[in-house]
N, C-alpha and C positions, 0 to 999 in steps of 0.2 A: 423455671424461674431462677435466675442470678443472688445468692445473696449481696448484702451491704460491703462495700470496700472502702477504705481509707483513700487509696489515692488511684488514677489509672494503670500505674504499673503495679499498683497488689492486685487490681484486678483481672489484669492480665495472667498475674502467675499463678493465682489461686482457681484459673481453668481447668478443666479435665486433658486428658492426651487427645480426646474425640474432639470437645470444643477448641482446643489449640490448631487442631489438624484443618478446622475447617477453617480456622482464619489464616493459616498461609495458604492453602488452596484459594481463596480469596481473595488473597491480598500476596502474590509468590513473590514479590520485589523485598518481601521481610527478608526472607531468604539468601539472598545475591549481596553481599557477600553471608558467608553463614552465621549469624548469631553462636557466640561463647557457650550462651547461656539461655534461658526463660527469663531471665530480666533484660539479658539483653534485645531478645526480643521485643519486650516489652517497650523498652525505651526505642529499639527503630520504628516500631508501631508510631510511636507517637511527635516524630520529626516532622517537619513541614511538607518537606517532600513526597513521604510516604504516604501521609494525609492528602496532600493534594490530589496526588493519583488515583486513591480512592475514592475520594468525592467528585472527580470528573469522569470517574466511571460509573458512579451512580444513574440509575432509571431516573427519571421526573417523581414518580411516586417516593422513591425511597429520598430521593432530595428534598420533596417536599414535608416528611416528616422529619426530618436531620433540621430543617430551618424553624420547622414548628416546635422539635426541643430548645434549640437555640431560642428561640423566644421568649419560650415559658419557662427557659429554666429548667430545662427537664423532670417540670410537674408531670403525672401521667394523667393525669385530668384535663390539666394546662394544654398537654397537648394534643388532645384528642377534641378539646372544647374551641381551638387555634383551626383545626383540621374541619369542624364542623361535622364531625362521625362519632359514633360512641367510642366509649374506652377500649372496649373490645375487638372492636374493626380496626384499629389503628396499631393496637399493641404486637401483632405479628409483624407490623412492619419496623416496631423498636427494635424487635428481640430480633431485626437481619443485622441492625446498623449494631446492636452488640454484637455479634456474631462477628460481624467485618471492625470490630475495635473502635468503631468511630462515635458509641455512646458507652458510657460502663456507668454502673451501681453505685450508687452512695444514699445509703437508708431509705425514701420512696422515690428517690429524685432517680431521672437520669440524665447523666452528664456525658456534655460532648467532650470529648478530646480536646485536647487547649488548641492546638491549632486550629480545628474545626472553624472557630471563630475570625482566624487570622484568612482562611481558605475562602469564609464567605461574611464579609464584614457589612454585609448588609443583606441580611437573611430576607426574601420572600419581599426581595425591595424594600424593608424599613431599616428607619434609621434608629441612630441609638438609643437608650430608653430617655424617658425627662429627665430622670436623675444626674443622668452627664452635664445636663444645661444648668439646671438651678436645684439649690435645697427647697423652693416653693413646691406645695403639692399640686398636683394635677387638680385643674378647676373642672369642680361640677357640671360646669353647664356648657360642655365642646359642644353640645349639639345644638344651643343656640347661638353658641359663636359663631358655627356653620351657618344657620340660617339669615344671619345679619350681614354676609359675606356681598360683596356685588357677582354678577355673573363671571367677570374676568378673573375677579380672584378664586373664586369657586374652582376656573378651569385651572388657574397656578393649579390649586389645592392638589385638585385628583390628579396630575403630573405629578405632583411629588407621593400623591398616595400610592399610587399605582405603576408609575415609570421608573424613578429615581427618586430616592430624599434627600439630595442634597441638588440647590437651582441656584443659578447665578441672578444678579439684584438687576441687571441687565437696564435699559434705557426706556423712556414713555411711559407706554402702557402697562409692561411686565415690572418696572420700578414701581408705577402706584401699585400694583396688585400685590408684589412683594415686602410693602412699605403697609399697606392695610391688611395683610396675614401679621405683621409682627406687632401691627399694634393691638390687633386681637390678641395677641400671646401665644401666636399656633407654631410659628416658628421662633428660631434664634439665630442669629447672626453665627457663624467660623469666623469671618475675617470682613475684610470691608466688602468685599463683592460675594460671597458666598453667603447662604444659608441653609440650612437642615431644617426638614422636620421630626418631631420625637417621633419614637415608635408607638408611644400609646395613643398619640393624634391621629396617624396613619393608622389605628387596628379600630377607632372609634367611627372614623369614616368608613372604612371597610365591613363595618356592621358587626365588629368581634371577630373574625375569622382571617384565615391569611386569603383566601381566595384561591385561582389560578389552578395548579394541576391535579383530578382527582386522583383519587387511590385506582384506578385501575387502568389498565392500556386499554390503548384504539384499539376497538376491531376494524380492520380494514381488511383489505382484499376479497376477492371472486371465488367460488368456489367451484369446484369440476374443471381443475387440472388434472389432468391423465400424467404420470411420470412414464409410463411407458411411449406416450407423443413427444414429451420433453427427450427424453435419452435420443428417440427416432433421429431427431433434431437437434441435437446435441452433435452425438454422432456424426453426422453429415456435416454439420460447423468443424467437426474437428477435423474431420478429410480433408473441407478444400481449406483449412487454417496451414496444414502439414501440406499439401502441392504451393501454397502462398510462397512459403519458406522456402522450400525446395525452387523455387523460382526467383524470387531475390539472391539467393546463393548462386545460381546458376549466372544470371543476371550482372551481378556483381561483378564474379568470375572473370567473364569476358569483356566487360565494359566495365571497369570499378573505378567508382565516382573519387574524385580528389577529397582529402581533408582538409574541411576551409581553417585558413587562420586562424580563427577562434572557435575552430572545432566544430565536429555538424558535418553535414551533407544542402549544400546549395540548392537554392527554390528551382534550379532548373534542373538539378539530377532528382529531387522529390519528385515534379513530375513527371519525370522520365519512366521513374522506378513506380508511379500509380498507371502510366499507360502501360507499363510492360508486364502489369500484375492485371491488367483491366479492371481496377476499381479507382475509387475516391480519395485525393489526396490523405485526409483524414484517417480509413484502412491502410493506406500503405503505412503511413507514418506507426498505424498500430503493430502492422507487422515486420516492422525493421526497428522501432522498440523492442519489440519481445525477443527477436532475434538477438540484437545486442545483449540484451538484459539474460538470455541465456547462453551467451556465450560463444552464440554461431558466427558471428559477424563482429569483426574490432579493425584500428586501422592497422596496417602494415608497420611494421620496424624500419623502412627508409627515411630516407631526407625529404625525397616530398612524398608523403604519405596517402594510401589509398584505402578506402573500405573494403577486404576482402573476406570470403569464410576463412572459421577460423579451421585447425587441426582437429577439435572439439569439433565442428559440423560434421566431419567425414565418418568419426565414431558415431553421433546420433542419424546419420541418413542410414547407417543398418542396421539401427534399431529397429523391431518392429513396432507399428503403426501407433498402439497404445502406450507403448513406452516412449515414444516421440511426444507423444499429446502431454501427457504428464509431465514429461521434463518443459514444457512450454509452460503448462498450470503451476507449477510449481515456483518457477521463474518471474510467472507475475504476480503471481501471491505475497514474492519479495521484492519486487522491482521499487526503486525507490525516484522515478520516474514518472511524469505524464505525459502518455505520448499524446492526447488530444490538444495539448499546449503548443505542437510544432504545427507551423504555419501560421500561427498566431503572432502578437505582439506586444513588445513586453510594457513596462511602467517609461519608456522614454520614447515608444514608437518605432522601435528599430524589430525586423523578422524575429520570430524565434525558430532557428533551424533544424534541422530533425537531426536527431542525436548529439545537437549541439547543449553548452550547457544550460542553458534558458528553459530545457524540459524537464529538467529537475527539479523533485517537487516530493521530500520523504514522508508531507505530512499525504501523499494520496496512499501511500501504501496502508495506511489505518484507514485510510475512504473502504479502501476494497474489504479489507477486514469487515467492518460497521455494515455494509449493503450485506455482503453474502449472510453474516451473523443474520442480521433481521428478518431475512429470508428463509434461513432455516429454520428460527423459534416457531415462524407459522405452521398450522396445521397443515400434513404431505399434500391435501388436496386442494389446498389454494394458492392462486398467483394473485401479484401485488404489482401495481401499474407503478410511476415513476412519482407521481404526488404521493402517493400511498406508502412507498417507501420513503420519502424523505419526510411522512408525516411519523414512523417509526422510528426513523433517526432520531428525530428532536427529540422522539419521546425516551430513547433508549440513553442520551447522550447528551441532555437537557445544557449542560455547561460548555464541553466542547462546539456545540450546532445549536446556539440561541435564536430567536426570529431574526429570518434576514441574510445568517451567514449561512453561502453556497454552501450545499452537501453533495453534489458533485455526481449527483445519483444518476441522473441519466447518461453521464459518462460512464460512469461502471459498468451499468446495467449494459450497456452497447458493447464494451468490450468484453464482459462477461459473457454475452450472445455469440460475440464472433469468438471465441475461445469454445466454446460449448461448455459452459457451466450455470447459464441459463438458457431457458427459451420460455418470451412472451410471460417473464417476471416470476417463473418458478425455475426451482433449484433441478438441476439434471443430477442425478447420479453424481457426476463425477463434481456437481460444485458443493453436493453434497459431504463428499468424501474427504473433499477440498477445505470445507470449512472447517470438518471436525478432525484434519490430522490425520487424516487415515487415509490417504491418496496409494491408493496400489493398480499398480498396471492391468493385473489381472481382472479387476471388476470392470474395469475400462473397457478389455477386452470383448466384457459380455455386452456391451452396451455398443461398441462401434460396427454399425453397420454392414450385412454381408455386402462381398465384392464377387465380380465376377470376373472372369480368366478369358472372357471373346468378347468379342467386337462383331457386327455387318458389315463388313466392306459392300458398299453400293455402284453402281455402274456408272454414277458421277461424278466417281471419286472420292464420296465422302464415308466415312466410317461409323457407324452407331452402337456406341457404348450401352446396354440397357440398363446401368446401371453405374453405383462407385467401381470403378477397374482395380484388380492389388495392385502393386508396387512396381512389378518389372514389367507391367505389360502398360500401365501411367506413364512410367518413366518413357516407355519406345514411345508410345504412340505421342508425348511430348516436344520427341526428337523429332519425329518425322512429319509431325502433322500441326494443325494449326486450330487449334479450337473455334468451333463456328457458331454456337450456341452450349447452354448450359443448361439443367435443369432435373427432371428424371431423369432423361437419358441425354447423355452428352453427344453430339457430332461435333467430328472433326473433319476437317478439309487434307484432303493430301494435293499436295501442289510440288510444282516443278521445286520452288524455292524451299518448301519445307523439306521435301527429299534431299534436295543438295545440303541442308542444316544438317543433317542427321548423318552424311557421308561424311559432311567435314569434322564431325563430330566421332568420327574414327569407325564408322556402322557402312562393310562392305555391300554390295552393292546384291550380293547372292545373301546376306546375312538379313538384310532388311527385306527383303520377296519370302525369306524363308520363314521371318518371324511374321509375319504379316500373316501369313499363309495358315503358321501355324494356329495364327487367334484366333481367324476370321471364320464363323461359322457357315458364311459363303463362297463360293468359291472369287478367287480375287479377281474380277475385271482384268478382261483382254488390253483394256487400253490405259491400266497400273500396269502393266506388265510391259508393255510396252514404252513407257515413260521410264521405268526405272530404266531398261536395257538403253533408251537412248541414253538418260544420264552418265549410266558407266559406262559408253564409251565415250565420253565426253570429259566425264571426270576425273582429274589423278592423270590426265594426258601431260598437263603441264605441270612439271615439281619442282618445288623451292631446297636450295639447301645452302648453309652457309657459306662463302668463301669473300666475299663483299658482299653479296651473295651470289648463287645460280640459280640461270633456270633452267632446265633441258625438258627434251620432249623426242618421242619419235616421229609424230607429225610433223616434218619437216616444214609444209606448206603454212600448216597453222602456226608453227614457230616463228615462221619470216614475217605471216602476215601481225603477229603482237609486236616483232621488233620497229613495224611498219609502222603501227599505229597510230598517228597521232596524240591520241588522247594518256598513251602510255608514255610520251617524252618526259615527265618528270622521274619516270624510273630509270631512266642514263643508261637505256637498255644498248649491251654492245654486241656482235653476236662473232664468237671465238668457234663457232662451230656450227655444220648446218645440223645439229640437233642440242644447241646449247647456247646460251645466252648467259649476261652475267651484266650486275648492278651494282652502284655503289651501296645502296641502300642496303639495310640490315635485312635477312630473310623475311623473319616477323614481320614489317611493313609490307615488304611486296607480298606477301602473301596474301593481306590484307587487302592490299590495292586492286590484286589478281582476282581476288573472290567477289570483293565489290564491284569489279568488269564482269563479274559473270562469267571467268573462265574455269572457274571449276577446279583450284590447282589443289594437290597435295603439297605436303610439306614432307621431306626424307631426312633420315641421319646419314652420318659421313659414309654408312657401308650401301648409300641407296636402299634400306628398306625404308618405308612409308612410315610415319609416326603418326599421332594424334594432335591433331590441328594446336589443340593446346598444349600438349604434351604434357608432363609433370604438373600439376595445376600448383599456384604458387598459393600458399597460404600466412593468414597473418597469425604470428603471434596468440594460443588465447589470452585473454585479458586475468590479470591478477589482482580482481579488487576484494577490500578487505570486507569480509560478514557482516550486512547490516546489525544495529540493535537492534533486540529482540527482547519481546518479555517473556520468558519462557515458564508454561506453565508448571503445574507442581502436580504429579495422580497422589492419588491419597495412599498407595502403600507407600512411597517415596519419604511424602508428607507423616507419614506416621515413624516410620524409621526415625527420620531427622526430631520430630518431637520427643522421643525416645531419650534418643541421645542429648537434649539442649534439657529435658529434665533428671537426666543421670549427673549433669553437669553442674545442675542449680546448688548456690552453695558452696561448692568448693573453691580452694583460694588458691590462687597462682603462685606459681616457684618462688616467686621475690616475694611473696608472704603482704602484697600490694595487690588492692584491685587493678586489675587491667581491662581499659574496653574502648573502644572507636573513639576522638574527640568531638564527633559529632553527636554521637550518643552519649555521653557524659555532661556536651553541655543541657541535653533534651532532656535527661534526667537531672540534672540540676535544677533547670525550671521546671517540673512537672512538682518537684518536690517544692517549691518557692509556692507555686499555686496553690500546691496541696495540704502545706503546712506539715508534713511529716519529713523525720529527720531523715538519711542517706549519709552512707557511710562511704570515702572517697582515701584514694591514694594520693599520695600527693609529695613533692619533690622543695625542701623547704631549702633555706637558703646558704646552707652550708653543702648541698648536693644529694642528702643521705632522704633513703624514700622514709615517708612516717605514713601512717592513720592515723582519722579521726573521725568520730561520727560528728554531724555538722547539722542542722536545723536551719535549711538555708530563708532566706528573707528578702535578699534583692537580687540578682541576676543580670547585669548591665555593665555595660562598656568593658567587658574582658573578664571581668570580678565579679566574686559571689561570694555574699556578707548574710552571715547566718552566727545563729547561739552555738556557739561550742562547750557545752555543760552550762555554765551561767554569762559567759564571757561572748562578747563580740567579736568576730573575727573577719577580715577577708582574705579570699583567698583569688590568687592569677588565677583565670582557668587553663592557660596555658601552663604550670606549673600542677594544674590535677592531672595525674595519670587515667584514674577511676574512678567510677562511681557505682555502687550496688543498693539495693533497701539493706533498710537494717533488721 
């Protein structure tokens, strides 16, 4: 139990190191920047903004006791007698809101923090007390005033008892029902169109009590989740999360969509890039956010600009698997982005583009935060469906997520699933990890799924994976083959077309029989074997290289018959040789042109060796954006150091022999002291230049100045002109 304090910043300083410790653990925004002192602590304690953040981080429970002191005055009777529980049921939940600074002691009362009242100026929906409206007493007989009421004004009433206390005088019906409450005396006029009701009106209809949120959380959620099913699951989200990526990079690569004008990727490269991923515009869009937002993917440094990977992609593709997953988890943890926003539309009807700036959206990054949170206060053996979570939310976050406003949960929870940090509304391992900070690769490791190192090549050419495949046998079988289905086990299709990908893709023609050969716990089909040997002599027969450019071949037959072509006359094909042909066009298009005929070409450098179709891959820029805000938390040896030190500090006086402290904290302990009627002793800058002291007994606080007893004498003073302020 707290003893008695004069004002909230003695009662602040008059804590122990333990109870100081737990209130920036609490509340770490004290901290940022560092407090001089324990008073000065004290006084960021009790700034608006400090308070504010505090109080909308408050549970429903613990708000609902914070409004019930605000009501009563911080009787502890008062409040518990407000709250409808006994004294003793409620009182654990005072001595949090002291703990977090936002009630302190004065003889049996407990008092809010002066902002407190500024943060929620109409506590538990009531309005001010009668005494604001008139010096008349409150009349005995509200409950037959109630009764004498008509039906319509009956329903005013409970709108103002229960919705809001303050209603406009409004027209007809809502004017007479407005007009017969104030000739009752239940209300008072603000203005000509407004009115209030008092808060003892609103607590006598309420039946004495505030009502609304009890002292304890929802039980919600299912019980008999398995985390060993969740990780199974998890895992597997994270594999084909990491081929996704790996396929929009690739994707990009060779086809990389333009940067529209006002930034984004165009409705028709969106879904270009969800057919070439084979899923739902929606996924793609989630995974060319995350990709951006981790850095893989930005536009180019040209004039007209393209989406390409970035330098950062090549370092994370050899990463291993778990350390890939993570740099993605991590990534959206911070992303300050909604990718479920693109392909939507915005407040004037016009697309919002993927990656454009219309997906921007920093207040989702606290969505993601608030879901995972609530999901992991639950017991390890329960999952929570998408109401169930957003019935947590309200409850966890009562001020930020009122009735009504989106909580955005089933969006999370979906990209949380395709992440692998849920499955089916429980927390995986790694969104475990994820929520509490401690995200490491190696736990990751244990949790993602074995692979296997072979494939079935079948006699119809298809390939059966019986499982996730590692990384270099994913990557070939990517190159060469064409996925047919998915599932436990993957088939792939090998086709004419997908073997010629994987050649132009710089994979010889003996190197892919070989690798093939090596996975396949079959022996490979006669007639794969056969296809390939057709392809290579087919393929790399025609080569491009620059000169306007060339083409040569030693098929002399097949040469004449491309110069022949018809369908090749836009390539301005002229033939200087019967094993060589030559084009105005750039290599890079006719090569283009060549492979889309289905001729099969290679590409060579000036000495005639063979290069790789894309040769050098061009890459963009990574992106250089600055570190989201963060609150960054406090651990308690940290917490205890720093308290150490701001109470080694308390007391002493500054080189210029003048308080010195924050102007924003000076003017907060200038009014704390005004409210609390205890004097504070200030530095201060008078008007010859030279600094003086005085102790001061301040009294009013408004428009710049602050007018308080200086020994017997009245004085004001600029606050721009006070340096400091301290207790005396």
């Amino acid at each position: 139990m707290t003893a008695s304090h004069r004002s909230f910043a003695d009662d602040v300083r008059s804590r122990t190191p333990q109870q100081l410790r737990d209130l920036v653990i609490l509340r770490p925004d004290l901290l940022h920047p560092q407090p001089k002192n324990v008073s000065a602590l004290a006084a960021r304690a009790a700034t608006r903004s400090s308070v504010q953040r505090a109080v909308e981080g408050l549970s429903a429970d613990l708000l609902h006791v914070l409004e019930a002191a605000l009501v009563a005055g911080g009787e502890s009777d008062g409040i518990a007698a407000l709250l409808g529980v006994p004294a003793d049921e409620s009182q654990p939940f005072v001595e949090q809101l002291w703990t977090r600074a936002l009630l302190w002691r004065k003889d049996t009362a407990w008092l809010a923090a002066r902002p407190v009242a500024d943060v929620l100026p109409y506590p538990a929906c009531l309005g001010p007390p009668w005494s604001s409206f008139t010096h008349l007493p409150i009349p005995d007989d509200l409950e037959g005033r109630f009764s004498g009421l008509s039906d319509e004004a009956l329903r005013v009433l409970d709108h103002l008892t229960h919705r809001h206390p303050v209603g406009v005088t409004g027209q007809g019906v809502a004017a007479a029902s407005v007009a017969e409450l104030l000739d009752a005396g239940l209300v008072f006029h603000t203005d000509a169109d407004r009115v209030v009701l008092p808060r003892e009106v609103a607590l006598a209809r309420r039946g004495g009590v505030l009502g609304g949120a009890p002292l304890s959380s929802p039980q919600v959620g299912r019980a008999g989740a398995d985390q060993h099913r969740s990780d199974a699951a998890a895992g597997q989200a994270a594999l084909d999360l990491l081929w996704q990526v790996e396929t929009l990079a690739g994707f990009w690569q060779n086809d990389p969509p333009r940067v529209m004008t006002k930034g984004g990727v165009s409705v028709r490269d969106h879904k270009r890039l969800a057919s070439a991923l084979g899923t739902s515009p929606e996924h793609a869009a989630f995974v060319a956010e995350l990709a951006h937002a981790a850095a893989l993917v930005a536009p180019d440094a040209q004039i007209s600009p393209v989406w390409l990977p970035t330098a950062a992609y090549d370092e994370w593709f050899d990463l291993p698997p778990a350390k890939r997953w993570a740099a993605l988890a991590e990534a959206w943890w911070a992303m300050l982005r909604a990718p479920s926003l693109a392909g939507g539309h915005d407040s004037t009807g016009a697309v919002i583009n993927l990656l454009g700036p219309g997906s921007a959206w920093p207040l989702m990054r606290q969505r993601r935060h608030d879901v995972l949170n609530v999901l992991e206060q639950l017991e390890p053996s329960v999952a929570a469906g998408v109401d169930e979570v957003e019935e947590l939310l309200r409850w966890h976050r009562p001020l930020r997520l009122p009735a009504g406003a989106p909580t955005q949960a089933q969006v999370v929870l979906q990209e949380a699933e395709w992440l692998g940090l849920t499955s089916g509304g429980h927390l995986s391992t790694a969104g475990r990890l994820l929520t509490v900070g401690a995200l490491d690769s190696s736990a990751l490791q244990e949790v993602m799924p074995s692979t296997v190192d072979h494939v079935l090549v079948q006699a119809d050419l298809t390939a059966i994976a019986p499982g996730p495949l590692d990384d270099d046998l994913r990557r070939l079988m990517d190159a060469v083959a064409d996925v047919e289905s998915r599932g436990g086990a993957t088939v792939f299709r090998l086709t004419p077309d997908s073997l010629r990908r994987g050649l132009e893709a710089g994979l010889t023609p003996d190197e892919v029989r070989g690798r093939l050969n090596a996975a396949s716990r079959t022996p490979l089909p006669q007639a794969l074997s056969y296809l390939i040997d057709d392809l290579a002599r087919r393929h790399g027969t025609t080569r491009v290289g620059s000169a306007g450019s060339y083409i040569r071949s030693d098929d002399e037959t097949g040469l004449a018959a491309l110069a022949a072509d018809p369908a090749m006359a836009f390539l301005q094909l002229m033939q200087i040789a019967p094993t060589v042909l030559v084009s105005r066009l750039p290599a890079a298009r006719v090569l283009t042109f060549l492979r889309d005929a289905g001729y099969g070409a290679l590409a060579e450098d000036a000495s005639g060796a063979v290069v790789s179709a894309s040769g050098e891959p061009t890459r963009a820029p990574v992106p250089r954006t600055p570190a989201p805000v963060t609150s960054t938390s406090v651990d308690a040896a940290a917490a205890e150091a720093l308290i150490e030190r701001l109470m080694a500090a308390e007391g002493t006086e500054s080189p210029s022999g003048s308080d010195e402290s924050d102007p924003a904290v000076s003017l907060d302990l200038l009014m704390d002291a005004a409210a609390s009627g205890v004097p504070v002793r200030i530095g201060y800058v008078d008007s010859s230049g030279n600094l003086r002291r005085t102790v001061i007994q301040p009294q009013q606080v408004d428009g710049g100045r602050v007018t308080g007893l200086v020994g017997s004498d009245v004085r004001t003073f600029s606050v721009h002109r006070i340096t400091g302020v301290a207790a005396v």
